[in-house]
BAFI-414021 format. One record per residue (C-alpha): x, y, z. Coordinates in steps of 0.001 Angstrom, whole numbers, plus 500000, padded with zeros to 6 digits. Example, Ala and Ser with C-alpha at 12.3 -4.5 7.8 and 13.67 -1.06 7.14 Angstrom:
512300495500507800
513670498940507140
END
This chain:
601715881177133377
605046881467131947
606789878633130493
610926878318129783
613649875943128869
615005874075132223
618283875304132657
619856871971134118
621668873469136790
623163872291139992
620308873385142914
617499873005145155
614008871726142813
611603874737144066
614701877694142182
613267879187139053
616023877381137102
615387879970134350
617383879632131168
616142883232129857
614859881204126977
611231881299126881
608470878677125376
605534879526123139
602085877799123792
602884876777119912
605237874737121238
603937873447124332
600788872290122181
603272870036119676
603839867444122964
600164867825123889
600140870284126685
596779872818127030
596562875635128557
593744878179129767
593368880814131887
589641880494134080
588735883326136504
585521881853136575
584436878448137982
581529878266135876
584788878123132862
586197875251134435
582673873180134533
582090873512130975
585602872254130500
584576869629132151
581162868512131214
583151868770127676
586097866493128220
584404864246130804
585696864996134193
583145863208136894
585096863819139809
587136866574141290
589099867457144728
591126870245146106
594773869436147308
597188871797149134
600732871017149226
602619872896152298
604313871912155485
601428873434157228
599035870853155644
601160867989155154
603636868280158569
606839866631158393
605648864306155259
606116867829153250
609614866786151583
609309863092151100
606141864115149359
607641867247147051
611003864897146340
608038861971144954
606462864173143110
609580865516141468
610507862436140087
610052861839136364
606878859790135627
603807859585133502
600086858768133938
597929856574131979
595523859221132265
595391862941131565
596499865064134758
594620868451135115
595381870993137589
593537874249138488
595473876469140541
593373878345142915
595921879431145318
600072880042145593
602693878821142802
604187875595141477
606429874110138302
605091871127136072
608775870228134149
607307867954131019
609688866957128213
609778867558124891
610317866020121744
613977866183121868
613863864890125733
614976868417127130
612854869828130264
610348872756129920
609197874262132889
605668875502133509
605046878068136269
601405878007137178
599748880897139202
596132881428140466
593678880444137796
596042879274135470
595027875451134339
597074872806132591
596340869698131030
599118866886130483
598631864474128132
598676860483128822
601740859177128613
604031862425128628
607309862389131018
607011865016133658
607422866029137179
605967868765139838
607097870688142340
606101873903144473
608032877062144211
610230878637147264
607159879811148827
606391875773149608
602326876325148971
600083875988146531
596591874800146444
595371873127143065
591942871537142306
592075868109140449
589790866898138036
589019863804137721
587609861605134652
586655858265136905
587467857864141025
590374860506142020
593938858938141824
597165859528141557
599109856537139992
602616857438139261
604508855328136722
608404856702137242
610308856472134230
612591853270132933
612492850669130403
609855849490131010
607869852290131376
609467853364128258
606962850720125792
603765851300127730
601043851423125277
600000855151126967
603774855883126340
603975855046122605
600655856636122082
602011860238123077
605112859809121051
603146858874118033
601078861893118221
604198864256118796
605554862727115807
602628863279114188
602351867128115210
605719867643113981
605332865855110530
602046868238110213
604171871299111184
606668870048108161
604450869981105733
602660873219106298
606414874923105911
606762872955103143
603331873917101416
604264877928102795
607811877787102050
608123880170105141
611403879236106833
613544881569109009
616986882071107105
616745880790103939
613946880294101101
613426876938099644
614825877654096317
617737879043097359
619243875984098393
618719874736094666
615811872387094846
611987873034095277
610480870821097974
610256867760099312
610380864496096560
607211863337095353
607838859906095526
608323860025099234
605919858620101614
604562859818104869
606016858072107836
603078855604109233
603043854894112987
606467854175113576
607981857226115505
610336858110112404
612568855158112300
611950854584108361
613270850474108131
615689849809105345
614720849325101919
616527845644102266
614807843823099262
616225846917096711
618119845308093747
621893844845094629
622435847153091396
620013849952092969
621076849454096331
625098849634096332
625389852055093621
627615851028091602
629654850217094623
634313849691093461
635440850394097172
637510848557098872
639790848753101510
643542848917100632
645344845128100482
647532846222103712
643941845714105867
643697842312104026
639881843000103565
637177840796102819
637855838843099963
638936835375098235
642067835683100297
639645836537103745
636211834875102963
634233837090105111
632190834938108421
629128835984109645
629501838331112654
627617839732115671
627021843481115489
625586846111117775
625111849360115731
623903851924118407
622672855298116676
621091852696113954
618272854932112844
620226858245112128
622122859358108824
625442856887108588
623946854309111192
620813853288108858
622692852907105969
625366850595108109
622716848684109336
621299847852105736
625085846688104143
625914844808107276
622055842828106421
622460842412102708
625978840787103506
624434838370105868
625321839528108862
624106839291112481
623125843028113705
621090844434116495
619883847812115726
619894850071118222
617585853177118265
616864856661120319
614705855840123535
613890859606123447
613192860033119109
611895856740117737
608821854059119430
610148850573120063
607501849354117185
609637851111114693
612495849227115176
610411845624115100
610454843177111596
613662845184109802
614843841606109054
615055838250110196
618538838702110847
617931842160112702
616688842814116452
615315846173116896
615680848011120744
616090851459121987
618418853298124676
620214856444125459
623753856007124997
623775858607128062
621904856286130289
624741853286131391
621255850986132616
619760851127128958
623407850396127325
623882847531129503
620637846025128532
621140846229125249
624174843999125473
622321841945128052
619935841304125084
622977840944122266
623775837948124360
620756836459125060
619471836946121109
622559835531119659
624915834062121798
628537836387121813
628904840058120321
631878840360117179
631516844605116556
630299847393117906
629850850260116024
628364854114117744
626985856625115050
625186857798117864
626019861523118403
624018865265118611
625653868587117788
624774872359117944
625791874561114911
626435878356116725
628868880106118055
630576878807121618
629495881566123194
625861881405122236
625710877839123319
624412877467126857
625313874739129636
622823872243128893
623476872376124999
627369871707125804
627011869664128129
624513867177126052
627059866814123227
629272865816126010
627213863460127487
625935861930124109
629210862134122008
631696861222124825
630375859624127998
628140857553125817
630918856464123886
632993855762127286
629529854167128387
629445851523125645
633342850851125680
633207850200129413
629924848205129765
631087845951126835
634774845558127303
634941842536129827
632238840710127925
635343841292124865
638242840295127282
636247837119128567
635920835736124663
639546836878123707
638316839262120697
636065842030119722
636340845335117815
634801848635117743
634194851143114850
633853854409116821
632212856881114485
634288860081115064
634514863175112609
636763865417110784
636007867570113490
638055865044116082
640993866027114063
640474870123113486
638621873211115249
635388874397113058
634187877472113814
630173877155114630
630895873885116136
632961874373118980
631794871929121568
631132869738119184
635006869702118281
635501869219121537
633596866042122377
635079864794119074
638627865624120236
637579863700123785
636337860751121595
639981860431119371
642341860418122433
640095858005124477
640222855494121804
643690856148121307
644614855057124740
642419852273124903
644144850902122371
647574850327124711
645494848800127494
643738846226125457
645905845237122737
646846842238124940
643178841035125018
642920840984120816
640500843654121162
640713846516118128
639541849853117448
639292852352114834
637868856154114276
635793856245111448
636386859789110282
633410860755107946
633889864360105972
630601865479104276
628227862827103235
625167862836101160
622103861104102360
622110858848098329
620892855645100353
617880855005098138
615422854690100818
616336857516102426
614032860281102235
615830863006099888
614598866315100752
614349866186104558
614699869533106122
615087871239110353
611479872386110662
611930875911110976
614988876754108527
615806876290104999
618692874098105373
618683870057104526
618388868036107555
622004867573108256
622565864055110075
622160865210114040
623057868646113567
620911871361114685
620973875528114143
621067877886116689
619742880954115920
622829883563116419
623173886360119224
623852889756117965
627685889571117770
627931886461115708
624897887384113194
626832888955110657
626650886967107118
630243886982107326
631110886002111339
633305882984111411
630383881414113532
628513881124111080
631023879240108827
629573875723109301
625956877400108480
626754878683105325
628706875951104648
625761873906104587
623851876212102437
626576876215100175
626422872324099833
622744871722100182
621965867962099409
625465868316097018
627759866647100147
631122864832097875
630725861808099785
628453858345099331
627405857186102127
626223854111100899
629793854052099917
631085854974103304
628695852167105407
630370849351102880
634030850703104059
632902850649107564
631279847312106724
635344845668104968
636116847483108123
634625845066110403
635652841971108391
639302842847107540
642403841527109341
644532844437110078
642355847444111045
643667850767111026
643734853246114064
641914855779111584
639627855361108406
639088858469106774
636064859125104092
636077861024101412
638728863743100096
637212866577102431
638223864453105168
641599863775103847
642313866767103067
641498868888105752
642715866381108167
646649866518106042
646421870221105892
645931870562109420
648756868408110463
650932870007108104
650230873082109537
651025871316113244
654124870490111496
655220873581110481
654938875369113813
656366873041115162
659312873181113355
659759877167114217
660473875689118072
662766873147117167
665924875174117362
664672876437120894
666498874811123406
667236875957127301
669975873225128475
671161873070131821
673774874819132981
675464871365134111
674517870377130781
676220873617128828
679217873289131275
680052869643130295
679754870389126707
682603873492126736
684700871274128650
684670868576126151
684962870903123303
688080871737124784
689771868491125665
688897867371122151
691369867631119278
690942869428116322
690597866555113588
693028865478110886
693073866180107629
694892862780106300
695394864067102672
697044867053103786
699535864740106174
699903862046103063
700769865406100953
703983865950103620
704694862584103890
705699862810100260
707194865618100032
709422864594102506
710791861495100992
711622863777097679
713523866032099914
END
């Protein structure tokens, strides 16, 4: 058995698709996947007689065995699905890939040999197929009468009871594996204490059974809760106020359960609005985002997927009648180097950060034209604006997201429809029911919104590389960032309300800052090619001739001077 990242490229189902990064059984057991080893029947009967198996039959998948059914059958079983039962397989003969997905929804594949045996768990996402050798004969084991009930993936497949069950316990693994770092202190770059705190907040409670979505804190005194909130957008947006008594207005907040969303989702609330919360299909369990509020509806999708954005509108309408704002703190991002980063990890910011942006903007846009208004508060980044080294894709998507908007913004001025990049700079996680002291299983830096560490190659590992700027910049910082965001989610909120909203809404001074000293360095190189000029030679040729048809100009004092002088004489 050997078991690897996917790699997600273009090609035929039975190639290797090897990424060259490998899996650990460690980490195949965290979404419930066993593996053994049995040269010996007599193994594979006590493993049965112990986990119940009745039944059993041997299946060979081949052309030779299956005639000209052989592809429809390998393309079926290659499609992504799950069982309501476990699915065992004991190779006895040839070579085949099980693909199952993990806890961050990427593909591992599995290549089984003879006498290598797998169990999947109920309710995981995965898919089979042979190898280029197109045979393999597997023995099945059975816990009642031998099926083979395929439920493909969707939404509705999505809240099967069998389905929520197996996220709940890979939550539940990975909480475990947190708290045994935690209670080690054995992470792989940095110590606990040298970030300048010592472990996670007492006062924190363990996540119950709902996939990691904590629900806002909503009935927190208005005191605890805003913070001592004086913000308010300048009088040229003509925010909320006595002079703009705020109305109550239709949101969809998609990324609702990460860093900035959450805390969005909880101002918008307490000020009475309308909002429909909008989690990960592949990170949170649709009963985590159930009974937030009465004013709240909870669903999931993946901003990538246009199906499960378009049913989240579809339910926006049906739950409350029109749609005012939509606001995307979705987003994912890798911190390494860009040449560390491999195809899939680029290409899933791209897909999260900028086609699921251009997903929600197109899906929603004629249900905005049809009702004559609607506005969006895309969630951009300092990085939209300037290149950080250690997040170069990232930039990259961010740069996509900041001229897309910026177009849009021509083509549907007409229909009263209005946009704005929110441009967050580094924000603390002070939301008071926010859990203080989260941290990346496996380092020793604070969980950092939906940014995750790649461990560096060779070439970029020095302390002092320039990939590794946005690392040690979060070291640096810790859980120190300079900006609220309970602060930031009631601009964003005045930003929704307000009359005149602008093209760009920067928060915080590290936002402000970098953003004006990278335009005034634009400025100033630009100004070193401003004398450079290459006119035509039509051009050039014109401009001698007038220079010398034109006459030299007068000096009138000079001529009043003779004038003068002349009537003395």
């Amino acid at each position: 058995m050997r078991a690897y990242w996917y790699d997600n490229l273009p090609g035929d189902q039975r190639e290797p698709h090897d990424s060259g990064r490998e899996v650990s059984l460690d980490q195949l057991s965290r979404v419930g996947v066993l593996y053994y080893n049995y040269s010996d029947i007599e193994q594979v009967d006590a493993l049965a007689s112990e986990r119940s198996y009745k039944n059993r039959d041997v299946i060979t998948v081949s052309p030779g065995s299956m005639g000209d059914v052989y592809e429809t059958k390998v393309k079926s079983f290659f499609a992504e699905h799950m069982h309501e039962d476990e699915e065992i397989r004991y190779i006895r003969d040839g070579k085949g890939y099980f693909d199952v997905r993990n806890e961050g929804d990427e593909w591992i594949r599995i290549l089984l040999e003879k006498d290598d045996l797998i169990i999947l768990p109920a309710g995981i996402y995965h898919r089979f197929t042979t190898d280029e050798s197109n045979f393999i004969v597997a023995m099945r084991l059975f816990k009642e009468e031998p099926k083979w009930t395929p439920l493909n993936r969707g939404p509705d497949v999505d809240v099967n009871p069998y389905r929520q069950d197996q996220c709940l316990l890979v939550f539940e693994r990975r909480w475990d594996l947190a708290l045994s770092c935690e209670a080690a202190q054995e992470m792989d770059a940095f110590k606990v204490e040298d970030l300048g705190f010592n472990g996670v907040a007492e006062n924190v409670a363990l996540p119950g059974s709902d996939g990691g979505a904590q629900q806002p804190d909503l009935n927190a005194s208005p005191g605890r809760a805003r913070h001592e909130l004086k913000v308010e957008l300048p009088s040229s947006c003509d925010p909320p106020g006595p002079n703009n008594p705020p109305k109550q207005l239709v949101w969809i907040i998609f990324g609702a359960t990460g860093h900035i969303g959450r805390s969005l989702t909880s101002c918008a609330l307490r000020h009475n609005d309308l909002v429909v919360a909008v989690g990960q299909t592949h990170v949170n369990l649709p009963a985590s985002m159930q009974n937030w509020h009465p004013n709240c509806l909870g669903t999931l999708c993946d901003v990538r997927s246009r199906a499960t954005v378009e049913a989240v509108i579809t339910k926006t309408i049906e739950k409350f009648g029109r749609i005012d704002l939509i606001a995307n703190c979705s987003g994912t991002a890798i911190i390494g180097a860009c040449e560390d980063q491999d195809e899939h990890e680029i290409r899933n910011q791209i897909e999260t950060n900028f086609m699921g942006t251009l997903n929600i903007l197109q899906l929603s846009l004629p249900y905005f034209r049809e009702q004559a208004h609607g506005r969006y508060l895309i969630f951009s980044s300092t990085t939209g604006a300037l290149g950080v080294p250690g997040l170069g894709p990232y930039c990259a998507s961010k740069y996509a997201v900041e001229g897309l908007i910026e177009a849009l913004l021509y083509e549907v001025d007409a229909f009263n429809i209005k946009a704005t990049l929110v441009e967050p700079g580094l924000v603390r996680r002070d939301d008071p029911d926010q859990p203080e002291r989260e941290k990346i299983v496996g380092t020793g830096l604070p969980l950092y919104g939906h940014f995750l560490i790649k461990p560096a190659s060779e070439p970029y590992s020095s302390p002092t590389s320039p990939a590794q700027h946005y690392k040690r910049m979060v070291q640096w910082l810790g859980d120190r960032q300079p900006t609220s965001v309970v602060k930031s989610a009631e601009l964003v909120w005045q930003l929704g309300h307000c009359s005149f909203p602008p093209l760009r809404l920067l928060l915080g001074s590290f936002a402000v800052e970098s953003i004006r000293d990278r335009l005034r360095c634009v400025i100033e190189e630009g100004e070193d090619w401003r004398e450079l000029n290459w006119p035509s030679e039509e051009s050039s040729g014109a401009g001698d001739e007038k220079d010398e048809k034109e006459e030299p100009e007068r000096d009138e004092e000079a001529d009043d001077d003779v004038k003068e002088e002349t009537a003395h004489n």
